[in-house]
Structure formats: C-alpha cells, structure tokens
C-alpha positions, -999 to +999 in steps of 0.1 A: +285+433+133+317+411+143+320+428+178+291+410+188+310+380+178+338+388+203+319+400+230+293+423+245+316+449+257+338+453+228+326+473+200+338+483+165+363+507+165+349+528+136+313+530+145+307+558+165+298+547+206+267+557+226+273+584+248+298+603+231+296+635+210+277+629+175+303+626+148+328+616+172+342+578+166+357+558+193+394+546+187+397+524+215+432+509+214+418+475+226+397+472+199+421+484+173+446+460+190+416+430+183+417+438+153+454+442+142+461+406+161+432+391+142+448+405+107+485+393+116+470+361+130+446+359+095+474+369+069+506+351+083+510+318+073+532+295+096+565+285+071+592+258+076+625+251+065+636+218+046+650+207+076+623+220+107+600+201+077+620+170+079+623+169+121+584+174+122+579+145+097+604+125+104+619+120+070+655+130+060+663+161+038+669+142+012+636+126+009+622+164+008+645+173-020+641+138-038+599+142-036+606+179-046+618+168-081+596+140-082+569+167-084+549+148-054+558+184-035+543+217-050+572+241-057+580+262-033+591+300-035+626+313-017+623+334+011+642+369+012+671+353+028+676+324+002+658+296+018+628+275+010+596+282+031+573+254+033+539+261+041+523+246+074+502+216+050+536+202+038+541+183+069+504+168+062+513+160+022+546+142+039+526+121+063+504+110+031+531+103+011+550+076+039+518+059+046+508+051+007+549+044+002+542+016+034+510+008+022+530-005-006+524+022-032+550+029-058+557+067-064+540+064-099+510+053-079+515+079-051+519+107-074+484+095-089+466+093-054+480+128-047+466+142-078+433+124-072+434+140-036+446+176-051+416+176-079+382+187-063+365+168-091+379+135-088+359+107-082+360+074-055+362+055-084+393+062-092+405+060-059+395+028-053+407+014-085+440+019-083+434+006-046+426-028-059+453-026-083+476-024-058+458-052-038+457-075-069+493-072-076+500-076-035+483-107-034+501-121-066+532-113-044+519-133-014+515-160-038+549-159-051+561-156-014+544-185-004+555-207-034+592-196-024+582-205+016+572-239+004+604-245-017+624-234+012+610-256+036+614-286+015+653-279+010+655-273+044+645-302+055+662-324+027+691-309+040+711-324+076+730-296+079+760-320+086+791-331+065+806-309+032+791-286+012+801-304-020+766-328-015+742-299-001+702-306-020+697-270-012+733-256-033+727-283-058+690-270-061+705-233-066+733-243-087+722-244-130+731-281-130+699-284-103+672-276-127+648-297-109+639-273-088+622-243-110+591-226-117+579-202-142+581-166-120+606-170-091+627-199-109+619-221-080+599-246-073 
C-alpha cells in the first residue's frame, strides 16, 4: 500500500480507516492533497523556451534554431500561445552537443554519436570507432601543424627583420616564384 511508503500516519484516502463506521471511507483532505501534489508533480513536465533554453546552456538562439534544422534536436510541438516548449532534457542534449563540437567532432559526426546515444541497442563499438576516427584524423592534423611550426621557425629565423620588404626569405617563400619551399598537403615545407 503506498501510504506506508509516505509514512505511518497517513493512510489511503479510499480505504476505509479503523475506528470509523463500516462502509464509511475516510476523505481526509491531507491525504487527498498527497496525492493530487504527487499527480501534478508526476504528470507536469518542466518546459523552456528557445531563449530560457539558450541562458541555461549558454548557446545563442541561433545555435538552437540552427541544431533544430540540423535534426541534432528532436522536433518540438508549439505551445497554446505559439511558442516552442522544450522539454527539461534539452538543456542536457545541448551540453552534449558543445562538448563533442570541442572535442573536435564535426556535426556529421555529432549527429552520429547522438543517434548511437538515442538507440538503446547500439553497441561501444561503434562508439569507439568513430572515436578513433576522429583521433586518427586529429593526429594527422598535429602532424601537419607541426610541419607548418617547423617551416615557420626556419623563415623566421632566416629572416632579420630589418631593411625592405622587397628581399624578405619569408615573402619570397610565400610568393609562386619561391617554390622552394613546398610540400605535398600544406604547400609548405
């Protein structure tokens, strides 16, 4: 019985108490109140607005709308009064999508890892596939970064930094005629 639940002293309203006549039920107000809070509280569903939504996760309106039509958002009915309501677990769908987008994750990518989160069956396989993936393709970058880092420093210090621009080794290395200084990705060396 779920008055035992709440406490010793409360009891259900529609069984009938000790003590009073037989065939008599108790409509204590307390315990009808109990149980019309617990009903509100059960069957009311804590909404937002795009922009309550967008103060809470610290996005801009925009972002909302843009993720919206991106589909990375579930569609969301119109209130009475014309506006969108989002449910309370938007905020939490928001917060997911900004840490994969720093983590580096494209939208493509995203939009995968929310589906893989949204599908009950889904496996850590998959998960962590398109985790390296993304690592693979990050450390490619860091390559590439480095290789630029190391072309840099060399013009840099080839350069004085003194005198016209008309002899500079790092605007002759940039310029077409200074094709000594290329490589195959970044067009560097």
């Amino acid at each position: 019985m779920w008055s035992k639940s709440i406490g010793a002293d409360v009891h259900d309203p529609i069984q009938p108490r000790s003590g009073l006549w037989p065939g008599l039920y108790a409509l204590d107000p307390f315990s009808l109140d109990l149980v019309l809070k617990y009903r509100v509280y059960c069957c009311t569903m804590k909404t937002f607005t795009r922009g309550q939504l967008a103060r809470l996760a610290q996005i801009g309106t925009e972002a909302i709308r843009f993720y919206e039509r991106e589909g990375l958002l579930p569609a969301v009915v119109r209130s009475n009064n014309g506006y969108r309501r989002y449910p309370e677990d938007t905020i939490q769908r928001l917060n997911f999508i900004q840490r994969a987008k720093r983590l580096g994750f494209n939208l493509k990518e995203t939009k995968e890892l929310l589906s893989l989160h949204d599908n009950p069956q889904a496996s850590r396989a998959d998960v962590k596939a398109l985790t390296e993936s993304k690592l693979t393709e990050i450390e490619l970058r860091l390559e590439d970064l480095q290789r630029m880092r190391d072309v840099l420093s060399h013009l840099a210090a080839q350069c004085s930094g003194r005198g016209p621009i008309k002899d500079c080794p790092i605007i002759q290395a940039l310029d077409d005629k200074g094709k000594a200084v290329t490589t195959d990705k970044s067009g560097l060396a």
